[in-house]
C-alpha positions as CSV (number, residue, x, y, z in Angstrom):
1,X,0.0,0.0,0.0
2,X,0.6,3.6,-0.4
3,X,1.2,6.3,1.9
4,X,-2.3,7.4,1.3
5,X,-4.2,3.7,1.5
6,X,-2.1,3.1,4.9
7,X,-3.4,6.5,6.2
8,X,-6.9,6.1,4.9
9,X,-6.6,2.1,6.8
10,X,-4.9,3.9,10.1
11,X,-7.8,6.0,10.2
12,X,-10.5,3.4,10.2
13,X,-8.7,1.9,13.0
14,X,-8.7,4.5,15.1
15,X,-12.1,5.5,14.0
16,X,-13.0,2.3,15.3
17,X,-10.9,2.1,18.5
18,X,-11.1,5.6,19.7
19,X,-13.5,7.6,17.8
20,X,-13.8,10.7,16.0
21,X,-13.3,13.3,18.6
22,X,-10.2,11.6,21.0
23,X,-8.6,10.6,17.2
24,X,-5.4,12.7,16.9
25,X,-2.9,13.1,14.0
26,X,-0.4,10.9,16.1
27,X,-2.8,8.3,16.9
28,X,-3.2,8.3,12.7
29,X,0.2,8.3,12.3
30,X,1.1,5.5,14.1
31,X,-1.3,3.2,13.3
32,X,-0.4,3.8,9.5
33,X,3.2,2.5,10.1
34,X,5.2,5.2,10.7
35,X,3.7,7.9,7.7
36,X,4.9,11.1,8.3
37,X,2.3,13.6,9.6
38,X,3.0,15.9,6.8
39,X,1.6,13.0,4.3
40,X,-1.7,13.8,6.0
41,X,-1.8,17.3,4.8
42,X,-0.2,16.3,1.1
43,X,-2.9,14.0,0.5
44,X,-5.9,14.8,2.3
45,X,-5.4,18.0,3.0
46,X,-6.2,18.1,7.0
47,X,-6.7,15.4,10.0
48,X,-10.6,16.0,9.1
49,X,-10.5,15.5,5.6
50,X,-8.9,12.1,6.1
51,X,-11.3,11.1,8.9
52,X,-14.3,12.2,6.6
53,X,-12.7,9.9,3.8
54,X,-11.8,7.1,6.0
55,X,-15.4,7.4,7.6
56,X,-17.4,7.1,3.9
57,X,-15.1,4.1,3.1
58,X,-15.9,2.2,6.4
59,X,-20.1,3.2,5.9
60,X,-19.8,2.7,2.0
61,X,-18.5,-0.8,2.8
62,X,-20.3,-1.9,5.7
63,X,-23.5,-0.7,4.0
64,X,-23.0,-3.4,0.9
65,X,-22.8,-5.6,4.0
66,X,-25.6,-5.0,5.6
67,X,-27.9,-5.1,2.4
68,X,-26.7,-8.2,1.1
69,X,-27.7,-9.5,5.0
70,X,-31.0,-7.8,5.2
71,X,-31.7,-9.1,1.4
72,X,-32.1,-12.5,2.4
73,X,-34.2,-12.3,5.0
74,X,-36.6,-14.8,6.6
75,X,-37.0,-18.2,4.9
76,X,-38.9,-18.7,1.9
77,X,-42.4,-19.4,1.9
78,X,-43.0,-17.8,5.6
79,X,-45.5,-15.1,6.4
80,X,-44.2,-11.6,5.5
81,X,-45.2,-10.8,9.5
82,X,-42.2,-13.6,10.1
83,X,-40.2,-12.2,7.5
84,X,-39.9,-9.1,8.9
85,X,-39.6,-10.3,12.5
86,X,-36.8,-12.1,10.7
87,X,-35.3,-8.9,9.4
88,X,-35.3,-7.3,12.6
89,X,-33.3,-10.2,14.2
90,X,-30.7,-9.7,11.4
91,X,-30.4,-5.8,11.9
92,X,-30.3,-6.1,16.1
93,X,-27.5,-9.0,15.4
94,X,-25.8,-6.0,12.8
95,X,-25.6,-3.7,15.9
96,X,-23.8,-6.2,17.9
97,X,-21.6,-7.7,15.3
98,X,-20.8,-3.9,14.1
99,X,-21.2,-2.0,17.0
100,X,-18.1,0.3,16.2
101,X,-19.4,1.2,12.4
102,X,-22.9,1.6,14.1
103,X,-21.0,3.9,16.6
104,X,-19.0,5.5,13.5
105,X,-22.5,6.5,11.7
106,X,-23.6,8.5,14.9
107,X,-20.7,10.5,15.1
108,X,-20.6,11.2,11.1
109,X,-24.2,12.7,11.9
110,X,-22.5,15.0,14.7
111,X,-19.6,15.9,12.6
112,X,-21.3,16.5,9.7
113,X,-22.6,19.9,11.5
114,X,-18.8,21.0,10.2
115,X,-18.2,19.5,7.4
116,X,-20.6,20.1,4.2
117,X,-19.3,17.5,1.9
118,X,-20.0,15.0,5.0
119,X,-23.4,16.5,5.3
120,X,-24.0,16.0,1.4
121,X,-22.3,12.3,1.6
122,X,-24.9,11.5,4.4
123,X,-27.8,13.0,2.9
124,X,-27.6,11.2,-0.2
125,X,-26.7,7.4,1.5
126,X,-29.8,8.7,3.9
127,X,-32.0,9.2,0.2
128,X,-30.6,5.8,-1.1
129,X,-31.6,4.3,2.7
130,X,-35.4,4.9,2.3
131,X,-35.2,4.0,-1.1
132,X,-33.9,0.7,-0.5
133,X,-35.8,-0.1,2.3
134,X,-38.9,0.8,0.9
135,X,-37.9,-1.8,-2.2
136,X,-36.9,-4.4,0.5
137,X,-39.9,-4.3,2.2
138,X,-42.2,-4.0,-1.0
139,X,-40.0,-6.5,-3.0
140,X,-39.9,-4.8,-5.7
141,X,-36.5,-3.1,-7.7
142,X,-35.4,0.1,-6.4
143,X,-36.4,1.5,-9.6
144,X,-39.8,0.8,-9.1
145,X,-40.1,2.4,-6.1
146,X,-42.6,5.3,-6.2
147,X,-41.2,8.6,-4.0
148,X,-44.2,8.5,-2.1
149,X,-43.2,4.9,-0.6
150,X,-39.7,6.3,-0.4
151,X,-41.1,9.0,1.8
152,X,-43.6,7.0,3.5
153,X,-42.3,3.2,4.0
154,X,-38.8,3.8,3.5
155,X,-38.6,7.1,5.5
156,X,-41.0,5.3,8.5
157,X,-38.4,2.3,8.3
158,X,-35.3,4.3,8.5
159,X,-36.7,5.7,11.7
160,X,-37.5,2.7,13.6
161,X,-34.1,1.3,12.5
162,X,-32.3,4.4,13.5
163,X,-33.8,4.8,17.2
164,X,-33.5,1.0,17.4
165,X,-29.8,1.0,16.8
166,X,-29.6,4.1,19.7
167,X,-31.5,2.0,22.0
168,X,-28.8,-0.5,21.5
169,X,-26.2,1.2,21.1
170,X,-26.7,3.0,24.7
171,X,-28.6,0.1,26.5
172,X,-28.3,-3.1,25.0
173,X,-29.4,-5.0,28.3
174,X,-33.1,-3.2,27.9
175,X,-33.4,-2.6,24.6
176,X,-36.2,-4.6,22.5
177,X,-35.6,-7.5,19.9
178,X,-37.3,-8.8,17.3
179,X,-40.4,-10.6,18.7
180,X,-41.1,-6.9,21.1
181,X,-40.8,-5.1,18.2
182,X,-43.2,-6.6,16.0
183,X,-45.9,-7.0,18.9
184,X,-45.1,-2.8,19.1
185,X,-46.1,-2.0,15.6
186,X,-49.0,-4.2,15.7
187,X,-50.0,-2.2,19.1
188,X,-49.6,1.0,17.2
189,X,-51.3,-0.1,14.1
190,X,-54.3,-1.0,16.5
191,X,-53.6,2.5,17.8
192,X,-54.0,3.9,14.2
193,X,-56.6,2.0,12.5
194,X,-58.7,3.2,15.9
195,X,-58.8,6.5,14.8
196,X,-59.8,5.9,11.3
């Protein structure tokens, strides 16, 4: 590798170990094998710019992961309510197996405050989120996809699965799994359909 690959892999290790905000230029430095700190600023520019990179590589690869696990869901043949009680056991397992790139996400969001092409890289993997959950659920090609189920399903979905992943992130002694949370949103669609 490169001076620039072994910063962009020291990175991610800190990023994982230690997190955005205690992450120094040292810590980079050191565990890229030795690169000189000055090879920060001739390639990326600042300590920032490389976490921001390092940070998109780890989420752009660990997203491919978690769709190809979310894609095969359930077992064929089962009710969609066990299919998605299956899909739910899959993502809570994802926050345990993953916990640091789950961890990595939620800082992103915070540092993304300062960094506008972190805010732009987000909002877009945010747009391609409900998108592809909204094609997951429906089972039909992301293409398909009408916005309004993009902004509906897919946007409703993204929000369980983001204060899920909080809840386990912070507490994951009380937090719910799968079976809770399907007996929840039937609860809630009682709650709803009661109104109607």
């Amino acid at each position: 590798m490169g001076n620039r690959e072994d910063l962009l892999a020291g990175a991610r290790h800190c990023l994982e170990e230690k997190g955005w905000a205690r992450t120094t230029v040292r810590d980079i430095v050191t565990a890229a094998g030795g690169v000189s700190m000055a090879a920060i600023g001739y390639h990326f520019g600042s300590r920032e710019a490389l976490l921001n990179a390092a940070l998109v590589e780890a989420i752009d690869e660990w997203g491919t992961r978690i769709g190809r696990t979310l894609a095969s869901f359930g077992e064929a043949g089962s009710s969609p309510d066990a299919r998605y009680e299956a899909m739910w056991a899959q993502v809570i397992q994802s926050f345990q197996d993953d916990r640091t790139l789950w961890l990595a996400t939620l800082e992103a969001l915070l540092q993304a405050e300062h960094s506008e092409e972190l805010r732009r890289y987000l909002a877009g993997s945010q747009a391609q989120g409900r998108r592809g959950l909204a094609a997951l659920l429906l089972g039909t090609p992301e293409n398909e996809v009408t916005d309004t189920a993009t902004r509906t399903l897919g946007a409703t979905q993204m929000a369980l699965f983001t204060g899920l992943m909080t809840q386990w992130l912070t507490d994951p002694d009380q937090a719910p799994h799968a079976p809770e949370i399907i007996t929840g949103l039937h609860t809630l669609t009682d709650i709803t359909d009661a109104r109607q």
